[in-house]
PyMOL Python script that loads the backbone (N, CA, C, O; Angstrom):
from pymol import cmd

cmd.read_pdbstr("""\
ATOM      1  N   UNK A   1      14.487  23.220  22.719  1.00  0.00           N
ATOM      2  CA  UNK A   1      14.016  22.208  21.812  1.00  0.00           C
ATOM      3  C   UNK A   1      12.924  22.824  20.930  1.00  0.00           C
ATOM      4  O   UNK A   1      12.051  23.529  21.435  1.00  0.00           O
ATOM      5  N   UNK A   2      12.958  22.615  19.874  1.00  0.00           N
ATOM      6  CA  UNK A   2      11.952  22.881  18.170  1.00  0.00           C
ATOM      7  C   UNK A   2      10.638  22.487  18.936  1.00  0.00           C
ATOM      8  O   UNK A   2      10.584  21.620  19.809  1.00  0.00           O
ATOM      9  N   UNK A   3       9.507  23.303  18.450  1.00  0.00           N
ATOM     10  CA  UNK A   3       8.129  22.805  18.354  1.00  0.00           C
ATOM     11  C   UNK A   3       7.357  23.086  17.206  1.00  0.00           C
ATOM     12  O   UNK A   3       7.114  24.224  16.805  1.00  0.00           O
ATOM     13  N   UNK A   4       6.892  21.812  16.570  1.00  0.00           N
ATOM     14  CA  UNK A   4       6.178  22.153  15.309  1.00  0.00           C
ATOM     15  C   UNK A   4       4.335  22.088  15.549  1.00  0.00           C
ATOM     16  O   UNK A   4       3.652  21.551  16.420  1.00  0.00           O
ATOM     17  N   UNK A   5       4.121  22.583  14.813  1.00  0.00           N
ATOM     18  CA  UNK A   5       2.306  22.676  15.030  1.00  0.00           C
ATOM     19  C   UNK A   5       2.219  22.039  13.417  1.00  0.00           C
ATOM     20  O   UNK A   5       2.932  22.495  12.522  1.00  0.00           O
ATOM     21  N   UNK A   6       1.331  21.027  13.216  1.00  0.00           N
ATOM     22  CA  UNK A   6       0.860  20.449  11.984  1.00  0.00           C
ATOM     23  C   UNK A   6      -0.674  20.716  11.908  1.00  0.00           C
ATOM     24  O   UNK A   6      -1.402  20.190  12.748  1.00  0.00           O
ATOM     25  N   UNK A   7      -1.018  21.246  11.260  1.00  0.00           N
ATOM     26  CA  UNK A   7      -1.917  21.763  10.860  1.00  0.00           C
ATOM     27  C   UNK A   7      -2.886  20.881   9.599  1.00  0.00           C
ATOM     28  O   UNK A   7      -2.204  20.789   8.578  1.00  0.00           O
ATOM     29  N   UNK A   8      -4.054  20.334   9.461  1.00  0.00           N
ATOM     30  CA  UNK A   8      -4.891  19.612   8.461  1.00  0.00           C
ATOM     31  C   UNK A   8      -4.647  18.565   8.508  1.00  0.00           C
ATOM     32  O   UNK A   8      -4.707  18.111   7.365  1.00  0.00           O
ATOM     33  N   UNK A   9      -4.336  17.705   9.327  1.00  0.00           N
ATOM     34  CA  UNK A   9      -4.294  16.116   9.089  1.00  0.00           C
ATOM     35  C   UNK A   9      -5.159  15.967   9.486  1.00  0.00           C
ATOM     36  O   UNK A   9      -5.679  16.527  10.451  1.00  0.00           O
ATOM     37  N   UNK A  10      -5.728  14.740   8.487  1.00  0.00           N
ATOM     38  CA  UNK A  10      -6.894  14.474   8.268  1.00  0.00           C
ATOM     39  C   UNK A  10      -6.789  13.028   9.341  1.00  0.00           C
ATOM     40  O   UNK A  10      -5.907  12.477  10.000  1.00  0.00           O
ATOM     41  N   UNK A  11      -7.954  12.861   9.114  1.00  0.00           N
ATOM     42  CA  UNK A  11      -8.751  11.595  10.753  1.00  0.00           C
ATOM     43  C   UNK A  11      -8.220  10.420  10.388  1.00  0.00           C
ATOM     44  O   UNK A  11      -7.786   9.696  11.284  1.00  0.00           O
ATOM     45  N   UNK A  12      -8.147  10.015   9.096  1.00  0.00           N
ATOM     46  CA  UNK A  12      -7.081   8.873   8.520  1.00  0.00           C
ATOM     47  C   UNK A  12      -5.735   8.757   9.118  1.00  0.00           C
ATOM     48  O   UNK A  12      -5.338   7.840   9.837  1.00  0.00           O
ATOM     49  N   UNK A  13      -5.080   9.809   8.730  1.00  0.00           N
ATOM     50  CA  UNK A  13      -3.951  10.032   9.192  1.00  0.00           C
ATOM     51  C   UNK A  13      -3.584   9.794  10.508  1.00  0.00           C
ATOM     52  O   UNK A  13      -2.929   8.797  10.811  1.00  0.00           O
ATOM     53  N   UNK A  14      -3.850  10.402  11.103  1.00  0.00           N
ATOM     54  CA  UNK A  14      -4.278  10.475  12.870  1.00  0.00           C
ATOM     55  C   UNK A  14      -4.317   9.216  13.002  1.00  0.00           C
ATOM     56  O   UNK A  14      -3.287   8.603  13.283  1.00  0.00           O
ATOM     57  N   UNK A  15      -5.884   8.378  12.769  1.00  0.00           N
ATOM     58  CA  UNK A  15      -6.244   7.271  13.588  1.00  0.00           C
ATOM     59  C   UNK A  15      -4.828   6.597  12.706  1.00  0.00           C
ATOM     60  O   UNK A  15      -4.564   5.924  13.702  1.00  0.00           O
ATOM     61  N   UNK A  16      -3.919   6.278  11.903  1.00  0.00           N
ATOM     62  CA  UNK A  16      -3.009   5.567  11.502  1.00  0.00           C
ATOM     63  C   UNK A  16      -2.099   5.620  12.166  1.00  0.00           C
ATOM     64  O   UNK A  16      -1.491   4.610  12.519  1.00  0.00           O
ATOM     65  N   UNK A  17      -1.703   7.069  12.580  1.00  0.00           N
ATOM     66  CA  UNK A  17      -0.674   7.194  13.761  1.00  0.00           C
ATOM     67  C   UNK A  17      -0.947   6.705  14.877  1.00  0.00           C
ATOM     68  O   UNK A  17      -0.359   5.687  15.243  1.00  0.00           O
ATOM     69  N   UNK A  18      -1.726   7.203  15.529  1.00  0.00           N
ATOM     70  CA  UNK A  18      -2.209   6.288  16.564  1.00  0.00           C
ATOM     71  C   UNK A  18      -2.247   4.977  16.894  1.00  0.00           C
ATOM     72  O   UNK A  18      -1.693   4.417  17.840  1.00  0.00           O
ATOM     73  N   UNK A  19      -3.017   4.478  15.953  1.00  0.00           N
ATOM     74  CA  UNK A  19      -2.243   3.008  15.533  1.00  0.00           C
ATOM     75  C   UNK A  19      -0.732   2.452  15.555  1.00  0.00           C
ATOM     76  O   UNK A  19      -0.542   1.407  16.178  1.00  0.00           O
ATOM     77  N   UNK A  20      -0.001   2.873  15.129  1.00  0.00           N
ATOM     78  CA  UNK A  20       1.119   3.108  14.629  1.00  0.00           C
ATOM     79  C   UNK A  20       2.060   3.280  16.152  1.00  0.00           C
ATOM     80  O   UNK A  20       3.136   2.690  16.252  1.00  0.00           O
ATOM     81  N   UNK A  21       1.704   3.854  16.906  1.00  0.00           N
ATOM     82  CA  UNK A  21       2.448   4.515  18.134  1.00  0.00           C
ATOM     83  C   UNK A  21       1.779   3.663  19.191  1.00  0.00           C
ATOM     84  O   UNK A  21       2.555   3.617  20.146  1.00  0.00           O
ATOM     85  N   UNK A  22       0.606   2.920  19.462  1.00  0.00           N
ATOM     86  CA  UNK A  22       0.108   1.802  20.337  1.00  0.00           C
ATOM     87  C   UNK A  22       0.843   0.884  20.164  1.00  0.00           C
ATOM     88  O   UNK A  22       1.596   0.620  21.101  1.00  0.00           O
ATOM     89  N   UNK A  23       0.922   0.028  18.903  1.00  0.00           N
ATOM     90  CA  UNK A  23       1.827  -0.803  18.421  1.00  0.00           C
ATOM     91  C   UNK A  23       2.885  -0.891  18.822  1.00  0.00           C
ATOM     92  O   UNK A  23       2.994  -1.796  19.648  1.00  0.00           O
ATOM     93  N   UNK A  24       4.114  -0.143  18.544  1.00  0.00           N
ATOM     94  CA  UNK A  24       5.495   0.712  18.820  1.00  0.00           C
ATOM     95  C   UNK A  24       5.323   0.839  20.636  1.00  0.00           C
ATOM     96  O   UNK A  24       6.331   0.999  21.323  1.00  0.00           O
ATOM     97  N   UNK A  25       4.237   0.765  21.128  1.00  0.00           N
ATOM     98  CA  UNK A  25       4.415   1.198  23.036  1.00  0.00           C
ATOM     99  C   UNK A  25       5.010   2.412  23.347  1.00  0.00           C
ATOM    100  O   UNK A  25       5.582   2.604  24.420  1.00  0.00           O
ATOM    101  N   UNK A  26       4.865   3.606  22.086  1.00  0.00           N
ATOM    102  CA  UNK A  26       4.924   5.379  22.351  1.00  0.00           C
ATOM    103  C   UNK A  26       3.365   5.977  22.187  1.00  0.00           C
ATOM    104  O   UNK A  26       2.285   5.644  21.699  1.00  0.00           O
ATOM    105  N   UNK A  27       3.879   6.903  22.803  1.00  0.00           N
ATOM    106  CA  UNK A  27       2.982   8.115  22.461  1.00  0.00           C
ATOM    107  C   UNK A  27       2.666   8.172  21.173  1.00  0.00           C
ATOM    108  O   UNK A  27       3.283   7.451  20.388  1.00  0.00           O
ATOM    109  N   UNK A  28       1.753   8.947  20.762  1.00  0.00           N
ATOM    110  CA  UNK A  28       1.768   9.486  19.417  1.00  0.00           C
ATOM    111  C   UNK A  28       2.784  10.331  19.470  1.00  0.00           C
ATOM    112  O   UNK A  28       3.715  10.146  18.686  1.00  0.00           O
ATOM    113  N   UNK A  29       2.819  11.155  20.162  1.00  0.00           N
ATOM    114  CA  UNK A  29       4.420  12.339  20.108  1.00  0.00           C
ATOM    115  C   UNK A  29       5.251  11.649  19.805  1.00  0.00           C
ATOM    116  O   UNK A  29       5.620  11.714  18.632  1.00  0.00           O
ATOM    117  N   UNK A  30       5.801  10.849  20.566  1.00  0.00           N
ATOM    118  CA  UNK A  30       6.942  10.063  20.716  1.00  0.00           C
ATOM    119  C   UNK A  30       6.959   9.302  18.780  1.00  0.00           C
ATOM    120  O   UNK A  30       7.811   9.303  17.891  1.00  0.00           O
ATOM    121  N   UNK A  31       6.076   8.964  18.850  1.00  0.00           N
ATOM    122  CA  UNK A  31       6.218   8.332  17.299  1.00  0.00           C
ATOM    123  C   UNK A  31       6.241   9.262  16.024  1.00  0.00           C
ATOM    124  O   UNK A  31       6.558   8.874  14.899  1.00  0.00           O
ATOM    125  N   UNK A  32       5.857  10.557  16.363  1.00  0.00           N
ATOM    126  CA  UNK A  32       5.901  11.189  15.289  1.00  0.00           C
ATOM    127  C   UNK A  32       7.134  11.562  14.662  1.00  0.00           C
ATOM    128  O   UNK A  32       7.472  11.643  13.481  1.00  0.00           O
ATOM    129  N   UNK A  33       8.216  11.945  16.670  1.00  0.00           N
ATOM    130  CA  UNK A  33       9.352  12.596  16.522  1.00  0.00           C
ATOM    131  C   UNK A  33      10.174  11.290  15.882  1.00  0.00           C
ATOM    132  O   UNK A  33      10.932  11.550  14.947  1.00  0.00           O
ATOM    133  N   UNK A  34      10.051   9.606  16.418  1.00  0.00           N
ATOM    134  CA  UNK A  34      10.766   8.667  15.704  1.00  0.00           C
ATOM    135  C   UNK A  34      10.640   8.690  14.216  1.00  0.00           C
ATOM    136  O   UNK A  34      11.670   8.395  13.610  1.00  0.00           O
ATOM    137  N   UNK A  35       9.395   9.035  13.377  1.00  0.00           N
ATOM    138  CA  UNK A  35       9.298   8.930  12.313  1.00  0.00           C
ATOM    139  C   UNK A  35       9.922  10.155  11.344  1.00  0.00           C
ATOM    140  O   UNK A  35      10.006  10.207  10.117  1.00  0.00           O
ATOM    141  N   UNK A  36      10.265  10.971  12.215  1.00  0.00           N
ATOM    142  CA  UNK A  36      10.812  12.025  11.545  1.00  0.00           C
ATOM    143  C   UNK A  36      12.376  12.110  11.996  1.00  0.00           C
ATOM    144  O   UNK A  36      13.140  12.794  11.316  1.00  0.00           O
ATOM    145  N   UNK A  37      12.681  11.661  12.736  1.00  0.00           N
ATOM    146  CA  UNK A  37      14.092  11.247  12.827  1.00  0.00           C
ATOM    147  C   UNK A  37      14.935  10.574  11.975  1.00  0.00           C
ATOM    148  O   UNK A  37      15.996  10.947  11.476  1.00  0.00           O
ATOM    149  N   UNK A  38      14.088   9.109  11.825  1.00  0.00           N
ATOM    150  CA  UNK A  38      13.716   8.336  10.761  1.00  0.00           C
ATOM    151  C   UNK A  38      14.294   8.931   9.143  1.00  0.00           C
ATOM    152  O   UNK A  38      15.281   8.673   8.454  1.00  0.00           O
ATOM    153  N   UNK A  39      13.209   9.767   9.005  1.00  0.00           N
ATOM    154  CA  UNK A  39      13.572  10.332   7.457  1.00  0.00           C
ATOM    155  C   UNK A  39      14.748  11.415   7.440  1.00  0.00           C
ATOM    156  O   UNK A  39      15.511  11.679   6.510  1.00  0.00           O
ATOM    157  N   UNK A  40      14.704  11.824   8.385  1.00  0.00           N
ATOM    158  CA  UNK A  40      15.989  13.170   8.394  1.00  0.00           C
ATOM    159  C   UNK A  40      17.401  11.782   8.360  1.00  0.00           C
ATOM    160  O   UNK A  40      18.236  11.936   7.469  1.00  0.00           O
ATOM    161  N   UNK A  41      17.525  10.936   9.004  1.00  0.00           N
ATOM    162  CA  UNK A  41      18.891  10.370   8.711  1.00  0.00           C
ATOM    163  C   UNK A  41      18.594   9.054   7.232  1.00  0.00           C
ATOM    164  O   UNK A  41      19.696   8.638   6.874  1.00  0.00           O
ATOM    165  N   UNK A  42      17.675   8.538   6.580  1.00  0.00           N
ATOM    166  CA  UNK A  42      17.669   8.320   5.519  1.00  0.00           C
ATOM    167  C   UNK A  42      17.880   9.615   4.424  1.00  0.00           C
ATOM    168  O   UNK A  42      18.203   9.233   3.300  1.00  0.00           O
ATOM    169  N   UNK A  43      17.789  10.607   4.537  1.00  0.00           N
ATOM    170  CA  UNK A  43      18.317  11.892   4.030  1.00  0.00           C
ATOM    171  C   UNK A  43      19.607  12.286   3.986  1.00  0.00           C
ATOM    172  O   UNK A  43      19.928  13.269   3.318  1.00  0.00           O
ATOM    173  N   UNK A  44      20.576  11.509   4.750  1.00  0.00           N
ATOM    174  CA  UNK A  44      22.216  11.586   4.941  1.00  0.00           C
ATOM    175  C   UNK A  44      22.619  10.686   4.216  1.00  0.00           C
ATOM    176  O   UNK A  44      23.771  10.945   3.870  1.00  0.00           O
ATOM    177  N   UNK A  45      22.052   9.205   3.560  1.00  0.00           N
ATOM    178  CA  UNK A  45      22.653   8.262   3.295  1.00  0.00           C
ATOM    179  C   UNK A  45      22.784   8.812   1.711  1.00  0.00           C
ATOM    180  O   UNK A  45      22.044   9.696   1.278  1.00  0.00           O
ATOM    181  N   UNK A  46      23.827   8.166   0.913  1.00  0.00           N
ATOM    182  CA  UNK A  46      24.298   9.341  -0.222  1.00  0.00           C
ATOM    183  C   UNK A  46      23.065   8.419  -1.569  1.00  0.00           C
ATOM    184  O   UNK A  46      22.951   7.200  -1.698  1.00  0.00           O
ATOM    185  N   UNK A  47      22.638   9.043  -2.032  1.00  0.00           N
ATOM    186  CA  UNK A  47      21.524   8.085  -2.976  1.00  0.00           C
ATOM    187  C   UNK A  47      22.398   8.496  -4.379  1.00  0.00           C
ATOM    188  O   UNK A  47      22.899   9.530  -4.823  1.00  0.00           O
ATOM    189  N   UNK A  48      22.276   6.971  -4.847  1.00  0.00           N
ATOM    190  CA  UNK A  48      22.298   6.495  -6.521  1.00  0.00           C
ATOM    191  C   UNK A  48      21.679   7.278  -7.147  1.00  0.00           C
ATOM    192  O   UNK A  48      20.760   8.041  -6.852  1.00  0.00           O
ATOM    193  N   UNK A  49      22.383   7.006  -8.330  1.00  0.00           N
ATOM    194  CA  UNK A  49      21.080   7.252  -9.700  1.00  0.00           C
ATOM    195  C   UNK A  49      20.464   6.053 -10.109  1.00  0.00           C
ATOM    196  O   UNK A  49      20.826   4.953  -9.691  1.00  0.00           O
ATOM    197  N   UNK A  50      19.250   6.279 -11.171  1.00  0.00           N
ATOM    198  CA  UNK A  50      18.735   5.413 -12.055  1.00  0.00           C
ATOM    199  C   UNK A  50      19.610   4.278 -12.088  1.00  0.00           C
ATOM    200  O   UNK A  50      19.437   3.351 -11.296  1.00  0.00           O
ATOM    201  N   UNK A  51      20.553   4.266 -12.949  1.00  0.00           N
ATOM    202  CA  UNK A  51      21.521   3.048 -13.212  1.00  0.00           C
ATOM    203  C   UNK A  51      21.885   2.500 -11.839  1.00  0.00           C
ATOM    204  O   UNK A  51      21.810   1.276 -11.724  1.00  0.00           O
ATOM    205  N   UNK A  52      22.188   3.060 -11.000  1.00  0.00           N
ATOM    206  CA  UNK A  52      22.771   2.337  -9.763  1.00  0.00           C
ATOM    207  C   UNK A  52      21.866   1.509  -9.229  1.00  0.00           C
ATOM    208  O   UNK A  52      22.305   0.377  -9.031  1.00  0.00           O
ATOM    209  N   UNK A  53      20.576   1.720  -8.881  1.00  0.00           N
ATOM    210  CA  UNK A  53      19.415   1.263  -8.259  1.00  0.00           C
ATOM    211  C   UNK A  53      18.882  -0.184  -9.734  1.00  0.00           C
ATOM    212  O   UNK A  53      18.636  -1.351  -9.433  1.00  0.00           O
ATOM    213  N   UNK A  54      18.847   0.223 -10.816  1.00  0.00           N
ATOM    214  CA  UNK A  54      19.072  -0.720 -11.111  1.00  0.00           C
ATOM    215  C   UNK A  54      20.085  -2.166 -11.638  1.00  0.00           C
ATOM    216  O   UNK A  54      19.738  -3.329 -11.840  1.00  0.00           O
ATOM    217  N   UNK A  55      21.164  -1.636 -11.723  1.00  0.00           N
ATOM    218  CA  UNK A  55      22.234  -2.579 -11.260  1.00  0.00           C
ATOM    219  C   UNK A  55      22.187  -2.839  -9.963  1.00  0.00           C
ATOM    220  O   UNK A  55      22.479  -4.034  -9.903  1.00  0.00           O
ATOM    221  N   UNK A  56      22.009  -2.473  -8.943  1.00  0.00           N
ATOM    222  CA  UNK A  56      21.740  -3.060  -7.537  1.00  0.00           C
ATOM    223  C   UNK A  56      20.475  -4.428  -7.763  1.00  0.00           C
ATOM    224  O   UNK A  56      20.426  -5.548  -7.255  1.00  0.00           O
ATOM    225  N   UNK A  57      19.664  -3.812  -8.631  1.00  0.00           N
ATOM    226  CA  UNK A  57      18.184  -4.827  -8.886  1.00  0.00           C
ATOM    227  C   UNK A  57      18.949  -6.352  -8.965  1.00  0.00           C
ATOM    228  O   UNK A  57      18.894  -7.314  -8.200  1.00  0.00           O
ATOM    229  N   UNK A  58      19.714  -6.121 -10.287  1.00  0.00           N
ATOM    230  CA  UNK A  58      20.182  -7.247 -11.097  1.00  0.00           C
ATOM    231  C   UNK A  58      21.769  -7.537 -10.770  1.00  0.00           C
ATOM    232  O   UNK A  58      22.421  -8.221 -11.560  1.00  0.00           O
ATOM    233  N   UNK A  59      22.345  -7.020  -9.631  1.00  0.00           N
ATOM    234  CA  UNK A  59      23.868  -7.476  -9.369  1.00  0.00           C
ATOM    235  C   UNK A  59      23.834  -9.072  -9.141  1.00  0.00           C
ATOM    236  O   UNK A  59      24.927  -9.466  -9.548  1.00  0.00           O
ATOM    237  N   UNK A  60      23.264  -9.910  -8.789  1.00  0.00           N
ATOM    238  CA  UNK A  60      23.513 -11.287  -8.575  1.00  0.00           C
ATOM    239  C   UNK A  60      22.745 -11.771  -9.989  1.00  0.00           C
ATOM    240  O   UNK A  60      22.763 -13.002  -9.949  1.00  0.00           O
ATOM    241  N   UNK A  61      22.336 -11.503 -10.745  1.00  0.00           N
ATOM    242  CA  UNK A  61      21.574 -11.919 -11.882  1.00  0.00           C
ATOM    243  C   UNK A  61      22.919 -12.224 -13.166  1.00  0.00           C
ATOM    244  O   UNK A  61      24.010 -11.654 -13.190  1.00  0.00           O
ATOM    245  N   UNK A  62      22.592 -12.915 -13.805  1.00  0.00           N
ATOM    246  CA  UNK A  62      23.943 -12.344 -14.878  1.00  0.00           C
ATOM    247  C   UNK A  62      23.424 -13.936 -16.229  1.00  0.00           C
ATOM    248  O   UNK A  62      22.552 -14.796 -16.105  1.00  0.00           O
ATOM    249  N   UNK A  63      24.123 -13.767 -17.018  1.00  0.00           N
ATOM    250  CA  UNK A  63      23.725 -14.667 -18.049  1.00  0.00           C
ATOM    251  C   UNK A  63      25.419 -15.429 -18.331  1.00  0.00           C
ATOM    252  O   UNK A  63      26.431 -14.780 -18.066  1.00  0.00           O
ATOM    253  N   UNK A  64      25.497 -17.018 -18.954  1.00  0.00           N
ATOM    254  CA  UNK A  64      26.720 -17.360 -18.363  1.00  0.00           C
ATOM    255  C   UNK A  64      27.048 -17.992 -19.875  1.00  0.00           C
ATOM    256  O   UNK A  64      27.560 -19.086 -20.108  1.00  0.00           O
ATOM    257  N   UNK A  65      26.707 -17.220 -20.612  1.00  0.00           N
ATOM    258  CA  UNK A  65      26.947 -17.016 -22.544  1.00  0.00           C
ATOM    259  C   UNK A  65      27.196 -15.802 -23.351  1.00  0.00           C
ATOM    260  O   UNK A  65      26.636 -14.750 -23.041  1.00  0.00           O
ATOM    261  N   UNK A  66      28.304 -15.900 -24.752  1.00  0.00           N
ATOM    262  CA  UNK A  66      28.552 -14.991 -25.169  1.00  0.00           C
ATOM    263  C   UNK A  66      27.548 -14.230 -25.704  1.00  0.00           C
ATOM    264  O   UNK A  66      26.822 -15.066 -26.241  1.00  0.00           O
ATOM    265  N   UNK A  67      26.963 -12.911 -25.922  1.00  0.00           N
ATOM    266  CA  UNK A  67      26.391 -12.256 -26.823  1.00  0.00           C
ATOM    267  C   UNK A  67      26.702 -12.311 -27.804  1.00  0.00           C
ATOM    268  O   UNK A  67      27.569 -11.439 -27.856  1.00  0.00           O
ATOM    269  N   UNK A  68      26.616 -12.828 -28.928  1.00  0.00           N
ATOM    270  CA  UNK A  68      27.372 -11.753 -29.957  1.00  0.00           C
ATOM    271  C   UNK A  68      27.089 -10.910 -30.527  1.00  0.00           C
ATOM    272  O   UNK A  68      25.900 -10.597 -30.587  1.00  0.00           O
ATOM    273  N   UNK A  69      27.985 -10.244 -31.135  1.00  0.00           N
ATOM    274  CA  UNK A  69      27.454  -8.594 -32.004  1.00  0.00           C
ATOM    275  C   UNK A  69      26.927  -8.627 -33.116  1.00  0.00           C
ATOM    276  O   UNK A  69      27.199  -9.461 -33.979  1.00  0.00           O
ATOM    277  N   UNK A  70      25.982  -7.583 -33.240  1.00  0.00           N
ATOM    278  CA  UNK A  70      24.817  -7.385 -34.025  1.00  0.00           C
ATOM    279  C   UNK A  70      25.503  -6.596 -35.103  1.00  0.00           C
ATOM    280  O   UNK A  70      24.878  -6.254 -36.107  1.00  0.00           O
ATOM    281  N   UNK A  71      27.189  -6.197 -34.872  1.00  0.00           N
ATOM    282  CA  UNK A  71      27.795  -5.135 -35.878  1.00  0.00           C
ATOM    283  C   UNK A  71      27.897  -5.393 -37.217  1.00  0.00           C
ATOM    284  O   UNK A  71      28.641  -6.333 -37.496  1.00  0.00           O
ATOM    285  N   UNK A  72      27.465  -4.937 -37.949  1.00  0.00           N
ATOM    286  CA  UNK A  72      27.747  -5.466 -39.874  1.00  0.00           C
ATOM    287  C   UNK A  72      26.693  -6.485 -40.038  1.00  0.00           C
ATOM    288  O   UNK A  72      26.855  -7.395 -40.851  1.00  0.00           O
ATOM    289  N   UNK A  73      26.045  -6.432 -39.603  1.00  0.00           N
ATOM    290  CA  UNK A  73      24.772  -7.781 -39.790  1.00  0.00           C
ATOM    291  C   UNK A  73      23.551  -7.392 -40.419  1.00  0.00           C
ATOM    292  O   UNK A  73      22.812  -6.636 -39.787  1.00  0.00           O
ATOM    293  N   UNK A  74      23.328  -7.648 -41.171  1.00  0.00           N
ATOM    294  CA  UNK A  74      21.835  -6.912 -42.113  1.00  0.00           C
ATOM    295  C   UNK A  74      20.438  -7.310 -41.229  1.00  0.00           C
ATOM    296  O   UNK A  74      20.461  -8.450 -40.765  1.00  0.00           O
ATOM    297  N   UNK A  75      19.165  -6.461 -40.929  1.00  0.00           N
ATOM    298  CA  UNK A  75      18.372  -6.359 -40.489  1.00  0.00           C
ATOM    299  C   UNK A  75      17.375  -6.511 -41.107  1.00  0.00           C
ATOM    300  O   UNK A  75      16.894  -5.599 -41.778  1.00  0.00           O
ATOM    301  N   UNK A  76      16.798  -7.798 -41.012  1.00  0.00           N
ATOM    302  CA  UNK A  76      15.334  -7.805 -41.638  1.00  0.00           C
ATOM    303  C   UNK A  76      14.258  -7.360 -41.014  1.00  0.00           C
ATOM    304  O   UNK A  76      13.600  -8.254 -40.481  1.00  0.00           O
ATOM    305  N   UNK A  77      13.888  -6.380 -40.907  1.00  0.00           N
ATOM    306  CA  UNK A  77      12.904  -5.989 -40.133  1.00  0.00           C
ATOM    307  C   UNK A  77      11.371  -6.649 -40.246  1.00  0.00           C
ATOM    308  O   UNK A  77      10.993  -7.225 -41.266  1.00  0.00           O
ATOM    309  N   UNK A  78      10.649  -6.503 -39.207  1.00  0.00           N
ATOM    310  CA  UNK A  78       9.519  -7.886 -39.665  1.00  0.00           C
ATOM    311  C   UNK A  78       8.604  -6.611 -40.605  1.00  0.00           C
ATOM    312  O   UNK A  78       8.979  -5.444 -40.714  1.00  0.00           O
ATOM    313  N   UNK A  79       7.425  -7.158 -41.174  1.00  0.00           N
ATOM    314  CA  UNK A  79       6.174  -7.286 -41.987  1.00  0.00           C
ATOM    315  C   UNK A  79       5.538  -6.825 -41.394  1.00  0.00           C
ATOM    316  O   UNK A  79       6.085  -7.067 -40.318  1.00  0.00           O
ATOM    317  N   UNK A  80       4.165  -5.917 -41.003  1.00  0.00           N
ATOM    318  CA  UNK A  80       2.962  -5.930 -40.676  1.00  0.00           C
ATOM    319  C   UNK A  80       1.419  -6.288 -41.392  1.00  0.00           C
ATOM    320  O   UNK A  80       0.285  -6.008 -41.002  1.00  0.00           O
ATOM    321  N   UNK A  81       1.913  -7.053 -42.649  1.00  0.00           N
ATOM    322  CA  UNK A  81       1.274  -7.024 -43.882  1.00  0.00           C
ATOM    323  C   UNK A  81       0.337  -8.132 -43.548  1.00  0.00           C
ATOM    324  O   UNK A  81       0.662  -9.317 -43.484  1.00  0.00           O
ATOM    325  N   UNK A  82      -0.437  -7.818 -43.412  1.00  0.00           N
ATOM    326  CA  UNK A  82      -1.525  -9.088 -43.742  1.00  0.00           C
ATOM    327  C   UNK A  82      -2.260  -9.983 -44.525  1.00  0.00           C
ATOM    328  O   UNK A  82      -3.005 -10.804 -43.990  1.00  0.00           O
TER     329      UNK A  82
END
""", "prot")
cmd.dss("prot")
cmd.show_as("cartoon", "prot")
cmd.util.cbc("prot")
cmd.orient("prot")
């Protein structure tokens, strides 16, 4: 079995884990290896792009009227004139 040594975590960190692993009823060991288990199999799941994540946002959202097109239509652009 792998052994890692982490090196500079700071007292924040720590007392959060700690926290974190009382809560949970592990070790701190025990919670570190869950939390890194954790991210190694969210790392398998196949990730979107941009567009996907936001069509996921807005898939039940939708508008229940035609657009119509803006094609051949003259543009008045506004004024800033005061």
């Amino acid at each position: 079995m792998a052994q890692f040594i982490v090196r500079n975590v700071g007292a924040t960190v720590k007392a959060r884990l700690q926290r974190r692993a009382r809560r949970n009823g592990r070790s701190m060991e025990e919670e570190i290896r869950s939390i890194l288990r954790d991210a190694v199999n969210q790392d398998d799941a196949p990730a979107g792009g941009l567009g996907t994540g936001i069509a996921a946002l807005f898939a039940r959202r939708g508008i229940d009227f035609d657009i119509p097109q803006l094609e051949g239509q003259e543009i008045d652009p506004p004024s800033f004139r005061q």
